[in-house]
N, C-alpha and C positions, 0 to 999 in steps of 0.2 A: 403465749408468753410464759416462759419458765419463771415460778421464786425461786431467786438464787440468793440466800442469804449468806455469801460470802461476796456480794457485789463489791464493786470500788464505790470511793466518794468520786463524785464528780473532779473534786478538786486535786486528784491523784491521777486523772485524764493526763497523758501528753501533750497539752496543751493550753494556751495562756490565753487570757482575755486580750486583745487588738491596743482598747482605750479601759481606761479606768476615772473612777474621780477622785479616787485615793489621796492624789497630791493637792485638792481644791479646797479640801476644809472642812467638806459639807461633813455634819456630824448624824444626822438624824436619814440621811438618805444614802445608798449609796452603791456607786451604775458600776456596770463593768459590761463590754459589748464584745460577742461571741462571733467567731468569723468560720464558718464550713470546719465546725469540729468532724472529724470521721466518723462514721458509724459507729456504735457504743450501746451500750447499758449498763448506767449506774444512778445514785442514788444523791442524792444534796443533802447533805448534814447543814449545810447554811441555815435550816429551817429549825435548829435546836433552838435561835437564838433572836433570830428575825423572819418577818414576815416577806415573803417573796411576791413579787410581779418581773412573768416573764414575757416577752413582748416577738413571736415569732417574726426574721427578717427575709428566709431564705426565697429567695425568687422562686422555684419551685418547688410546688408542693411538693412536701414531707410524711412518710407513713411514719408515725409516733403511738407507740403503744406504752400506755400507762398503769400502774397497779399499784392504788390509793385507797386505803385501809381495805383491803382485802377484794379489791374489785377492781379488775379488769375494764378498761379502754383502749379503744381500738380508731383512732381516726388518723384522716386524713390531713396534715394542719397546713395553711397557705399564708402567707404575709399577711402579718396583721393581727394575728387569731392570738389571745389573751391570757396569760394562767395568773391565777391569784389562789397563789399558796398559804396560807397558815399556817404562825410559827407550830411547833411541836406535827405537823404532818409527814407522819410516813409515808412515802409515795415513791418508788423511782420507775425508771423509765428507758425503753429503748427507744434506737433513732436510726432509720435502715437508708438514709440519706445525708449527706454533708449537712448540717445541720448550724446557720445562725441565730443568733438571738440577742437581746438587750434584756440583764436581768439587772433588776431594781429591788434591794434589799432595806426594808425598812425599821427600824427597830421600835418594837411595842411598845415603850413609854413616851414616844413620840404621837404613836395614835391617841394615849391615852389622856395625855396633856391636851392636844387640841380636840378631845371628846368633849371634855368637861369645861375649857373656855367656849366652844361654841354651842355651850345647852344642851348637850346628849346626856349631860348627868356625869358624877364622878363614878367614874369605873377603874378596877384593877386587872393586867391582862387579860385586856379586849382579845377575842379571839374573831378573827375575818371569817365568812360564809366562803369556802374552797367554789373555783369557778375555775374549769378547762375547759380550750378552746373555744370560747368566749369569744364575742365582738361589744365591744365600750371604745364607740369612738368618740368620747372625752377624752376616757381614760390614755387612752392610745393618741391622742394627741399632746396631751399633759406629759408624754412619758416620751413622745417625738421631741418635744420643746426643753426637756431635760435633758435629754440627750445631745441635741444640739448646741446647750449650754456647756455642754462637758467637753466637745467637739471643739469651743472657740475656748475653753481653756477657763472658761469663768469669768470671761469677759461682762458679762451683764451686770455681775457684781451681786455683792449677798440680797441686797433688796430683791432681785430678780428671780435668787433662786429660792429666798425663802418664800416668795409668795408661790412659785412651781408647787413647793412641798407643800405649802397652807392648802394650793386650791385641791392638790390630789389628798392629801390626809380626809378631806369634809367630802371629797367623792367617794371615798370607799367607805366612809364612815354613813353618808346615805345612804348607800347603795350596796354594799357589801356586808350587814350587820343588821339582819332585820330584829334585834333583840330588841335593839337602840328608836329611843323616841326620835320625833321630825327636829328635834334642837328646837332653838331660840331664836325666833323671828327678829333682822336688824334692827335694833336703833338705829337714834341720827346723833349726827353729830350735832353738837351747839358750836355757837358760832365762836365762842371762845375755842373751842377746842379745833375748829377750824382753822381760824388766824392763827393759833400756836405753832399747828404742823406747818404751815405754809411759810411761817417766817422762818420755821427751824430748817424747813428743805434749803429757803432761800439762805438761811446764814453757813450750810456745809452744802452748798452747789458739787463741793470739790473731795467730798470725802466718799466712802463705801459705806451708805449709812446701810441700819438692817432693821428687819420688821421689828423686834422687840425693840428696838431705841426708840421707833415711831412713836410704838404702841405706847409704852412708857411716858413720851409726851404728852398722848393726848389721855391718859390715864386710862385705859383700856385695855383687858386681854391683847393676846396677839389676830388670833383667829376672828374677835370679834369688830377690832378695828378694820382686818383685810376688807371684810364684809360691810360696814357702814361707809366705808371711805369711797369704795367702790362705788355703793348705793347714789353717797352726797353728790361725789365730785363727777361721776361717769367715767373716770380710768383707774386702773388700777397704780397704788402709791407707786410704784416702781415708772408706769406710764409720765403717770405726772411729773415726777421727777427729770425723767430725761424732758419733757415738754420746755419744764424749766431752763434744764442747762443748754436746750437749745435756742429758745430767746435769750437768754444771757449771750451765746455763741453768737447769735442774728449782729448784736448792738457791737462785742468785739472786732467779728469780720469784718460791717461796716467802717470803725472806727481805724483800720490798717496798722493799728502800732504791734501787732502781734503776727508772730508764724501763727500756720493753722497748727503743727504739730503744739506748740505752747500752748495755743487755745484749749487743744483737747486735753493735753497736764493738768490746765487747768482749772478747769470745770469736772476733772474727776474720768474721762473716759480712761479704758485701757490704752488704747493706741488712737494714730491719729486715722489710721484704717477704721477703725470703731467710732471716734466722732463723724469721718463721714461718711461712713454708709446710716446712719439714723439722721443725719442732718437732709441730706438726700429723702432718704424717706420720710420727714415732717415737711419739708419746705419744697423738694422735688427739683432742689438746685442742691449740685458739690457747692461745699464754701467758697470756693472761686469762683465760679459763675455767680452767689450771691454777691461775691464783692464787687464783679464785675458791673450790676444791676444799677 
């Protein structure tokens, strides 16, 4: 593999990411998914500024050779296979196959915020442990369930994607960062602070609540509420929420004075395709068939 230090940026390639999440909100994360780019060798500047996870898609294996601070990689990558870049890394790279991918751009005050709510201690840019061709199938599933959130448009709502980012931020923060202490073993919730969040889900059934608004309820970091709530209750806030708006759905269908499209308005789904594929999946009846019952 030649240094060419006159390489392009990636982002100078002929060509464009497929999906983006650009138009979704998300602020602290953010996907863009790569479909049989050409053969190539260039470099990602993305990494002055944020931390990267790249997520190999291509059905068939890929010969990818890399040269990352001064040394040479030579494999062979197959669906699946991991890269976890750190911001300020020099590294680019050729690709002697049509080449897919899903790359996940993080930005370091993001890691740094949920280091120090979840007991890693307060730290100023965290720098991630570089990991190529890799297998974390956590990691790789957390980054599948992001993706497919991006895919439905954002359908699952902030709740759903902020907990995405909570549970991947405290997985790389384990697991990618061996500077960093074990963190801070959960507390529990008191039962005050329990009945709070559960009247609060129950009093905005119908809005797009978000982790920080939770957390803020139950007076708790963000990170560290994900983590006790999870512990107390057995689902994660985003679970139990929809659990809710679908008992509330259960006692509407029943009662007939509503379309199903209305229902789903108003209990907060995106569409009424998205109230019932999850109604489906809790109860194992569409609405109709429950009203039918």
């Amino acid at each position: 593999m030649t240094t060419n230090h006159n390489l392009r940026r990636f982002s100078s390639i002929d060509s464009k990411p497929i999906r983006s999440s650009d138009y979704l909100g998300w602020t602290s994360f953010r996907l863009t998914e790569w479909h049989q780019i050409s053969p190539n060798e260039a470099y990602d500047d993305t990494v002055s500024s944020k931390h990267l996870i790249t997520i190999l898609g291509t059905a068939r294996p890929v010969q990818l050779h890399t040269l990352e601070q001064n040394e040479i990689r030579n494999n062979l990558t197959r669906s699946g296979d991991l890269q976890v870049i750190p911001i300020h890394t020099q590294m680019h790279c050729r690709w002697e196959q049509p080449l897919s991918f899903l790359k996940i751009e993080i930005l370091p005050s993001f890691l740094d915020e949920i280091a120090e709510q979840s007991g890693f201690g307060k730290v100023n840019n965290l720098t991630l442990a570089s990991r190529l061709f890799t297998q974390d199938p956590k990691l790789l599933q957390l980054s599948r369930w992001m993706a497919e959130e991006m895919h439905n448009g954002g359908s699952g709502g902030r709740l759903y994607f902020d907990s995405l980012a909570n549970m991947t931020a405290v997985h790389l923060l384990q697991h990618y960062t061996p500077s960093l202490g074990k963190g801070i073993k959960p507390d529990k919730l008191s039962n005050t602070q329990t009945s709070r969040i559960i009247e609060y889900m129950h009093t905005n059934l119908e809005r797009d609540l978000s982790l920080d608004e939770l957390a803020t309820v139950a007076n708790l970091s963000l990170s560290q509420f994900v983590r006790v709530f999870k512990k107390e209750m057995g689902l994660t806030p985003h679970q139990y929420l929809i659990a809710l708006r679908i008992e509330r759905a259960k006692t509407l269908v029943h009662c007939g004075r509503l379309g199903i499209k209305e229902i789903a308005v108003q209990l907060g789904f995106s569409d009424q395709g998205h109230f019932t594929r999850l109604f489906k999946r809790i109860t194992g009846l569409t609405p109709m068939q429950y009203a039918k019952r």
